[in-house]
N, C-alpha and C positions, 0 to 999 in steps of 0.2 A: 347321529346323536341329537337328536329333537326332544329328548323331553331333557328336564334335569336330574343330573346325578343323584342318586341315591347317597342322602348323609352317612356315610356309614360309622359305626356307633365306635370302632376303633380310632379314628381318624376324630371323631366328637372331644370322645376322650381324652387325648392329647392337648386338648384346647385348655380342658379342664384340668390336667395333670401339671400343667404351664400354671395356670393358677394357682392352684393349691400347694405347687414347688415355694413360691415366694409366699405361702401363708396370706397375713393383713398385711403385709407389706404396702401392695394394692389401693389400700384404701388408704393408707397414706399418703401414697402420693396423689390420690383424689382429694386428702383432704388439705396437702401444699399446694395445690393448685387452687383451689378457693380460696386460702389463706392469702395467695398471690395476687388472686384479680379481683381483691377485696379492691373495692373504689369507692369512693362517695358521689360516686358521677351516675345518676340512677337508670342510666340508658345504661350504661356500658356492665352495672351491676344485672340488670335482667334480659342484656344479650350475651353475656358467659355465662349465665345461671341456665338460660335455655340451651343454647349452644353445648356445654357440658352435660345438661340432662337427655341431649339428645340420642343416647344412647354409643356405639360403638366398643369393640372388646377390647382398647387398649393394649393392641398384640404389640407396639413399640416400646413403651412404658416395662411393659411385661418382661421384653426381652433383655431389657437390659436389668433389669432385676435381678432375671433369671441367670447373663450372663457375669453378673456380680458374682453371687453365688457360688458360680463353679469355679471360679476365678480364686474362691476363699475370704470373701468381703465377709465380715462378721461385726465390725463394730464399726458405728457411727450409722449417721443416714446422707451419706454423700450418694449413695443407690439412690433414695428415695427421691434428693432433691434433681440429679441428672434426670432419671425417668421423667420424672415432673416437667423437666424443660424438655425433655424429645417428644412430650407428648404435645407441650404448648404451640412447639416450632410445629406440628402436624395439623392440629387443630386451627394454627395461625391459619398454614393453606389454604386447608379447608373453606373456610371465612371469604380471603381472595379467589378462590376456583370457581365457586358458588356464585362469583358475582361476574368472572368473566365467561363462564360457562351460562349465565342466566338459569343458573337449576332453581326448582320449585320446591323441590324433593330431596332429601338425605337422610338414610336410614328410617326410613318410614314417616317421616314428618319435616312438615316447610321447613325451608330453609329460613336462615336468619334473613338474609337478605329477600324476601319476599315476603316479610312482616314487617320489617323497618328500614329494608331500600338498601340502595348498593353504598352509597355514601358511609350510611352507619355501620356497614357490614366490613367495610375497607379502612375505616378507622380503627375499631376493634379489631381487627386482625394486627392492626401496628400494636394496636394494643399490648396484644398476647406477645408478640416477636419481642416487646421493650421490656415486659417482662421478664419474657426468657432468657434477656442476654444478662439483667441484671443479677439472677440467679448463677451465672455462669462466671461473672466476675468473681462474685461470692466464693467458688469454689474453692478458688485461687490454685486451678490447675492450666498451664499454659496450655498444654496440649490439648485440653479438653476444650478450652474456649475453643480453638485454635480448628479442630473438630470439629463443634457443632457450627464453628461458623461461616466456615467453609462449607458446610452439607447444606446451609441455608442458602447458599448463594450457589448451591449446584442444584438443589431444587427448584428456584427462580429461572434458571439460566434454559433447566427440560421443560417447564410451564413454555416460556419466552421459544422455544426449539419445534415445541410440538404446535404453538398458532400457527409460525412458521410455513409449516406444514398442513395445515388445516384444507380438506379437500381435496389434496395430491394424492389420487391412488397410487402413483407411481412412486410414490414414495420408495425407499429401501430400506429391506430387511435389516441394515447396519442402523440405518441412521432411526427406525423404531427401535434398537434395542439402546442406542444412545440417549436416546427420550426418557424410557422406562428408566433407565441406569439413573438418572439422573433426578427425575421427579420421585420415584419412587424406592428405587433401590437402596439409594444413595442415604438417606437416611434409617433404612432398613440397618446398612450397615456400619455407623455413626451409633447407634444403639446399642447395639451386640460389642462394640467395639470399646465403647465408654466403660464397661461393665469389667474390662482388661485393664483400662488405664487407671480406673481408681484405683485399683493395687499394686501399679506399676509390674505387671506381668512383661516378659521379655516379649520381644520382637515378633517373635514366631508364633507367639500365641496370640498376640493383639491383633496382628493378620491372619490367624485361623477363625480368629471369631467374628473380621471384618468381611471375610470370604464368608462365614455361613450368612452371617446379613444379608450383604449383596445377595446371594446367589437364593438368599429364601426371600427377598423383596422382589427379584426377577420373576421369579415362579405364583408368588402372591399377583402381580398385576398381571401375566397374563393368561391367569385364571379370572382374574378379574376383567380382562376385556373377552375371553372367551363366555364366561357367564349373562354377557351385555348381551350377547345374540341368543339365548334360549333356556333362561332361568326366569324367574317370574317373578313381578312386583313383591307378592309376599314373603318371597324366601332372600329374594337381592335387597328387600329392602330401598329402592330406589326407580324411576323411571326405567321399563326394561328398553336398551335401543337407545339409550341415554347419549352413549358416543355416537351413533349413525344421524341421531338427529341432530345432533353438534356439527357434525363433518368431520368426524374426527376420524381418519383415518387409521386402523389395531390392525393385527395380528391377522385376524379371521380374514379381512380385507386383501389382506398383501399376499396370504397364502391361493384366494380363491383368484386375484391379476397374476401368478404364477402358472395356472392352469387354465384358465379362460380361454375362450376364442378372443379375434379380433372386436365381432358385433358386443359381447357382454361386456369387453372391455370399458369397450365406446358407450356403452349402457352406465356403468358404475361411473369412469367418466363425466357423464352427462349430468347423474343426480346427486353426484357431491361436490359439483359447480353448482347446486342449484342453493338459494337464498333459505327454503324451508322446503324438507323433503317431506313425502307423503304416507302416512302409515300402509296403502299400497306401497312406496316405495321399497321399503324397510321388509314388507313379505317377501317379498323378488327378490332384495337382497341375501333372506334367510335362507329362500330357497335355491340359490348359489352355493350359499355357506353348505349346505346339507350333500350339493351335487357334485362339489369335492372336499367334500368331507373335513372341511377346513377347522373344526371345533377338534378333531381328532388330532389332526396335525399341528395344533396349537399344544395342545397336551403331550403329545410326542417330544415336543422343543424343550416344553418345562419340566421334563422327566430329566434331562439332559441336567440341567439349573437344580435340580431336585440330588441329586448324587454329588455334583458337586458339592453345595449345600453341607450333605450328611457326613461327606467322608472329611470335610473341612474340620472337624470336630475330632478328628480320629488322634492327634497330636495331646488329647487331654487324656488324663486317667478315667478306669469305667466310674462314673460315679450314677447316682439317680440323677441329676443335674444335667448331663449328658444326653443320656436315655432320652430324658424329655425333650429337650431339647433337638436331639434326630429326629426324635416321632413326628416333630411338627413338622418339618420337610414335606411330609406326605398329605398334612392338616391342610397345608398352605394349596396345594393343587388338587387335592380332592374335596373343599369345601363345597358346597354349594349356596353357599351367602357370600 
C-alpha cells in the first residue's frame, strides 16, 4: 500500500451527509465560538481568529449535533453551545500539541506557535479551555460538566502517556491503544455522548452513542497515523512523517517490531533513540512499513473499531440520523486526509 487511497466519492459523501443532516446548525456554533473568544486582548483576538480560520471539518462539533438530533433535541440551542465547547476543548490541544510537538504545520498552514511562540500559543490554549468550562457551567447540567471535564483530564493524562513513551519501539500494542483512547477517543466519545444527555435519554442509549464515539475516535486516529507513513503534504494537509520525525512511536511501528528480525529491530531501535532522525531515515523505515505490510494490518485492526462503532447505533430506531451516522464509520477509515 505505497500510494494513497483513492477518496472514494461514497465514503466523501458521508462527510457531506453529516453536514447537511444538522443544516446551519454548524455555523452556529462557529458563530458561539467567536462570540466566546471575543477579547479585547488584541494578541489573543488574532491568535483564535487565525487558529479558527485555520481550516479543519469540525467532525466533533458535528457529531454531537448530529447525535442530538437522533436523540430528538428540537428546541433550544444547548446542541449548539455543547458542540461549541467539544470543539474549544479540541482546538485548546491543538494550541498545546503544536508547541510540545514543535510543529510548523497544521492543516496546511503555520502553526500558531511558529508565528507568535510557544509562550503565546500556551496561554491561548488556557485561553479556550476557560472558556469552555464557563460555557459548561452555563449549561447547568451536572453530568455534562462532569463529562467534558473529565474527557479533558483523560486527554491530558494520553498527551502526558504517549511522551512517556516517546522512542520506545517496544512499546505495547495495549498500552498504544490506551494512548489513542485517551487523547483522542476519549473525546470522540464525550461528544456523541453529550448529544444523549441533553435529552436525558436512558442509560443504554447514552452508552450506545459513547461506544459509537469511542470506537469511531479509535478508527479516525489510527487512520490517522497509518496516513503519516504514505499520504502526502497535500492531501494530509500536514508534515508527512510528522510522528517518525517526533519519535513518536504508532501503529505502523509496533506492527513492523512484531515481525522484524533481530538486526531491523536493533535498526528502529537505534534511530528512534536518535535526537533528530534523517529523511533517509524515515525511507528505510517506509520501506519496512511496505515489507510487512504494516499500513494493511493497521487497517485490518480499525475494521475491527469500524463494526463496533456501526453496530453500536443498532439500539436506535432506522431514522436518516442513523444512516448518517453508520456511513461515517467507513468515512473515518477510508479518508485519505
Amino acid at each position: 500500500m505505497g500510494s494513497v487511497i483513492p477518496l472514494k466519492k461514497e465514503i466523501d459523501n458521508s462527510y457531506t451527509e453529516l453536514k447537511n443532516l444538522v443544516e446551519n446548525r454548524l455555523d452556529n456554533v462557529n458563530q458561539q465560538i467567536k462570540y466566546r473568544l471575543a477579547s479585547e486582548i488584541n494578541l489573543i483576538h488574532k491568535m483564535t481568529d487565525y487558529h479558527l480560520k485555520s481550516g479543519g471539518k469540525r467532525i466533533r462539533p458535528l457529531l454531537t449535533l448530529a447525535a442530538a438530533k437522533l436523540c430528538g433535541y428540537k428546541d433550544g440551542n444547548r446542541d449548539v453551545n455543547l458542540a461549541a465547547c467539544v470543539e474549544l476543548i479540541h482546538n485548546a490541544t491543538l494550541l498545546h500539541d503544536d508547541v510540545i510537538d514543535n510543529s510548523e504545520l497544521r492543516r496546511g498552514n503555520k502553526t500558531s506557535n511558529s508565528i507568535w511562540g510557544n509562550q503565546s500559543s500556551i496561554l491561548v490554549g488556557d485561553y479556550l479551555f476557560s472558556r469552555c468550562f464557563e460555557m459548561m457551567v452555563e449549561d447547568g447540567s451536572e453530568e455534562i460538566l462532569k463529562l467534558l471535564s473529565s474527557t479533558s483530564s483523560r486527554i491530558a493524562q494520553g498527551e502526558v502517556l504517549q511522551l512517556e513513551y516517546k522512542g520506545e519501539i517496544d512499546i505495547l500494542e495495549e498500552t498504544y491503544f490506551d494512548i489513542i483512547n485517551m487523547k483522542t477517543a476519549a473525546l470522540f466519545a464525550a461528544s456523541t455522548k453529550v448529544g444523549a444527555c441533553i435529552v436525558n435519554k436512558n442509560k443504554k442509549e447514552k452508552d450506545a452513542l459513547e461506544s459509537y464515539g469511542r470506537n469511531l475516535g479509535l478508527t479516525f486516529q489510527i487512520a490517522d497515523d497509518a496516513l503519516d507513513y504514505y499520504s502526502t503534504r497535500t492531501i494530509f494537509g500536514k508534515e508527512i512523517g510528522k510522528d517518525f520525525f517526533e519519535g513518536k512511536v504508532t501503529l505502523p511501528i509496533i506492527f513492523i517490531c512484531q515481525k522484524a528480525d533481530k538486526e531491523e529491530k536493533l535498526y528502529l531501535k537505534k534511530i528512534f533513540k536518535k535526537k533528530i532522525r534523517s529523511k533517509q531515515d524515515f525511507n528505510e523505515t517506509q520501506n519496512l512499513i511496505k515489507k510487512y505490510n504494516s499500513i494493511n494490518s493497521c487497517f485490518k485492526r480499525a475494521e475491527h473499531f469500524v463494526n463496533i462503532s456501526y453496530n453500536a447505533l443498532n439500539i436506535f430506531n432506522p431514522s436518516k440520523e442513523k444512516t448518517v451516522l453508520q456511513n461515517l464509520t467507513s468515512y473515518s477509515l477510508e479518508r485519505s486526509f
